[in-house]
C-alpha positions in Angstrom: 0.0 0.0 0.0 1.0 3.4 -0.8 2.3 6.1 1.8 -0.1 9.0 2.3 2.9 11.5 0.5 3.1 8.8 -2.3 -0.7 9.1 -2.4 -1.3 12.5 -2.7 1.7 13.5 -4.8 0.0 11.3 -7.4 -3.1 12.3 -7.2 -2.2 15.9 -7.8 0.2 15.5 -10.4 -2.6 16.2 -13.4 -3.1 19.4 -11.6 0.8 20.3 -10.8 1.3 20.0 -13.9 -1.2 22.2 -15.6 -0.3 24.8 -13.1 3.7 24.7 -13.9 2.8 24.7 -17.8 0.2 27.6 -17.7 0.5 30.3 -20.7 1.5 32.9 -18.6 3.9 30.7 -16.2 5.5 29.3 -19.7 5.7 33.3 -21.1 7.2 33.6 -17.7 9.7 31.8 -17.5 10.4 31.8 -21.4 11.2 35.7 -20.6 8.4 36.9 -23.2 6.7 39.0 -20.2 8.3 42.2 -18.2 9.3 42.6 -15.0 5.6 44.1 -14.6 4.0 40.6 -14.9 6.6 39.1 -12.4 6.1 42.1 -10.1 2.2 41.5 -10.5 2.7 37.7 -9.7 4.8 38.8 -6.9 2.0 40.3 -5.3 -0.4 38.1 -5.7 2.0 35.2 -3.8 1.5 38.1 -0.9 -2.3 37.2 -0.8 -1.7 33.8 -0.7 1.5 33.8 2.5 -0.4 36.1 4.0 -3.1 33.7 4.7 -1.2 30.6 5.5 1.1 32.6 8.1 -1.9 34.7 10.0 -2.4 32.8 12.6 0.1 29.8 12.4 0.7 30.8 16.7 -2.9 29.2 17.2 -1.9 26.5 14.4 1.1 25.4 15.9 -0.8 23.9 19.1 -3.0 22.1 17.0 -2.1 18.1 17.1 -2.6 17.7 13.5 -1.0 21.0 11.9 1.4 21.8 14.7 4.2 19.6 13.3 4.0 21.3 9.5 4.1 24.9 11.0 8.1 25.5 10.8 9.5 28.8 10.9 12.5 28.6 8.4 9.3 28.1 5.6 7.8 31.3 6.1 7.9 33.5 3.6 5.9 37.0 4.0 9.3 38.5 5.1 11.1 37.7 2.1 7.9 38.7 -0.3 7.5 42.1 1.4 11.1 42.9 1.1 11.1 41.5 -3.2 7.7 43.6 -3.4 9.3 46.8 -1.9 12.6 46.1 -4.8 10.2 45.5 -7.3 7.4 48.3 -6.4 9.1 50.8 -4.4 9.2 51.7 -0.6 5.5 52.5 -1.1 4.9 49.2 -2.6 1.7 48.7 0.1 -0.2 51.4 -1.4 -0.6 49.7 -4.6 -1.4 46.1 -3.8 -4.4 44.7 -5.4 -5.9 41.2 -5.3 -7.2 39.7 -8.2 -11.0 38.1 -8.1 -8.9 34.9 -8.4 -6.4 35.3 -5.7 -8.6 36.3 -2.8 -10.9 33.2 -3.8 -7.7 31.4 -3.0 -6.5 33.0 0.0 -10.2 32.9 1.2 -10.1 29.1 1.1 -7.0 28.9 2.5 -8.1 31.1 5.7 -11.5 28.7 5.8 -9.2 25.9 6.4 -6.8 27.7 8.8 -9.9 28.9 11.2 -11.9 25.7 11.1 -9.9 22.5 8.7 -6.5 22.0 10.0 -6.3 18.9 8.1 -7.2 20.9 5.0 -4.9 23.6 6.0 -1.9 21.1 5.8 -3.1 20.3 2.0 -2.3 24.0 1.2 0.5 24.5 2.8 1.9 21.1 1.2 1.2 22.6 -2.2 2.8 25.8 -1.6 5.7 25.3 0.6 7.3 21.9 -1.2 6.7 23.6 -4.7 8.4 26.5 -3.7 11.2 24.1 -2.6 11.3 22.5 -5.7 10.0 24.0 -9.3 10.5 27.5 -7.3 14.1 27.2 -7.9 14.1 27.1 -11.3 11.4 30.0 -11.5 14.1 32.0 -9.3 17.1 31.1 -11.7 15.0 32.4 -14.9 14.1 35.7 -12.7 17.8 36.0 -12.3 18.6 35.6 -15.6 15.8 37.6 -17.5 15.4 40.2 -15.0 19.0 40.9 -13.8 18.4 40.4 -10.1 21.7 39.6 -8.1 21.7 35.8 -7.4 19.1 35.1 -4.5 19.1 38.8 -3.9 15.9 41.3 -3.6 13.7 40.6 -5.9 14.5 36.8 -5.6 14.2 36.4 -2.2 11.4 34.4 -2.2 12.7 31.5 -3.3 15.6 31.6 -1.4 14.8 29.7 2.3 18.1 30.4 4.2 17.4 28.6 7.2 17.1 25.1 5.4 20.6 24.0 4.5 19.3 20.8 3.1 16.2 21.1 1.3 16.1 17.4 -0.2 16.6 16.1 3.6 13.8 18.6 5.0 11.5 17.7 1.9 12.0 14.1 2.8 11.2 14.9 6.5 8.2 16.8 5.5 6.9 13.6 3.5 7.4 11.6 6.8 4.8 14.0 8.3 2.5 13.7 5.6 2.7 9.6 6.3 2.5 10.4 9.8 -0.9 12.3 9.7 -2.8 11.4 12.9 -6.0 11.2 10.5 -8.1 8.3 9.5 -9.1 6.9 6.2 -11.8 9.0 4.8 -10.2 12.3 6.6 -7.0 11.3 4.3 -9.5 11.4 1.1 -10.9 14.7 1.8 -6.8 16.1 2.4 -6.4 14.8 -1.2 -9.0 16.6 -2.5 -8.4 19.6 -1.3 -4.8 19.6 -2.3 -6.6 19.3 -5.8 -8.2 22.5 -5.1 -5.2 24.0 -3.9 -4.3 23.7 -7.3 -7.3 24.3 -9.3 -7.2 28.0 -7.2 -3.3 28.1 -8.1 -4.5 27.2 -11.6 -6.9 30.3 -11.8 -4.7 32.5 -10.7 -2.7 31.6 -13.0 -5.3 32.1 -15.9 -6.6 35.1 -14.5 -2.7 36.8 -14.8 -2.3 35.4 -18.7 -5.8 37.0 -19.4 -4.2 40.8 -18.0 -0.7 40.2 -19.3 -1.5 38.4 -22.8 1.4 38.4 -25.1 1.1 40.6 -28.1 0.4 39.0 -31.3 
């Protein structure tokens, strides 16, 4: 029998995927958009982390999210200091949600008030992407962009408090296996790690529709 990580890693992957090859993600990275777009996408993550980390004090107790709420993942710091390189001191002033992204960080406060269980499905989609395809969206930012390697703009993807992300990644899967949850509680974890994506997904479709490539 499968491990839970094995399980919902595979049950995602049609939706992981459609989220990493996006239009606007693939313009993205392919450097046929402007800083703009990456500065807009930027701000949109701060939606997102803002959710996930309001909150995580109350989360930490919890029996069944406490063990996934680890400091040296949090990332608001690092997106308020790229947003203020990217958008200036008064960077604040101008942040706007899409419809899209406050659907997602909506859901994701749902589950953080009243679904720890569900929480955990979020913060697995976010956090171990961000440890893995977020590196390579960080070395096309560097390149196209011209931001000093894992510098402002970058910082982001860069989590300087895990020296050994395969290690921590592999002790965040023993977590996942280790979920004090039965059955049918598992199921409903999977399926919301589907709409994890299918959020990330809109987001997604929501930024190609205001930064569509010129003809």
């Amino acid at each position: 029998m499968d491990s839970f990580s094995t399980v919902i890693r595979t049950a995602s992957h049609e939706q992981h995927t459609e989220a990493e090859t996006s239009t606007f993600m693939s313009d993205l990275l392919g450097g046929r958009l402007g800083v703009a777009a990456y500065a807009r996408y930027t701000e949109q993550l701060w939606f997102v982390y803002e959710a996930l980390e309001t909150g995580t004090e109350r989360l930490a107790a919890d029996p069944v999210a406490g063990p996934f709420i680890r400091p040296e993942l949090f990332r608001l710091a690092a997106l308020e200091r790229d947003l203020a390189h990217l958008r200036g001191a008064d960077w604040r002033a101008g942040l706007r949600a899409l419809p899209e992204t406050e659907e997602y960080a909506a859901r994701v406060k749902e589950c953080a008030d009243g679904w720890p269980a569900g929480y955990i499905a979020h913060h697995y989609t976010r956090y171990l992407g961000d440890l893995s395809g977020g590196q390579i969206i960080r070395g096309r930012a560097e390149k196209t962009w011209g931001f000093a390697r894992k510098g402002d703009g970058v910082r982001f993807y860069v989590f300087e408090e895990i020296a050994n992300p395969a290690a921590f990644k592999r002790g965040y899967r023993e977590l996942l296996d280790a979920l004090p949850a039965d059955e049918l509680e598992k199921q409903r974890v999977v399926t919301e790690c589907k709409r994890a994506f299918a959020l990330n997904t809109a987001v997604f479709r929501a930024l190609g529709a205001e930064f569509p490539l010129s003809a």
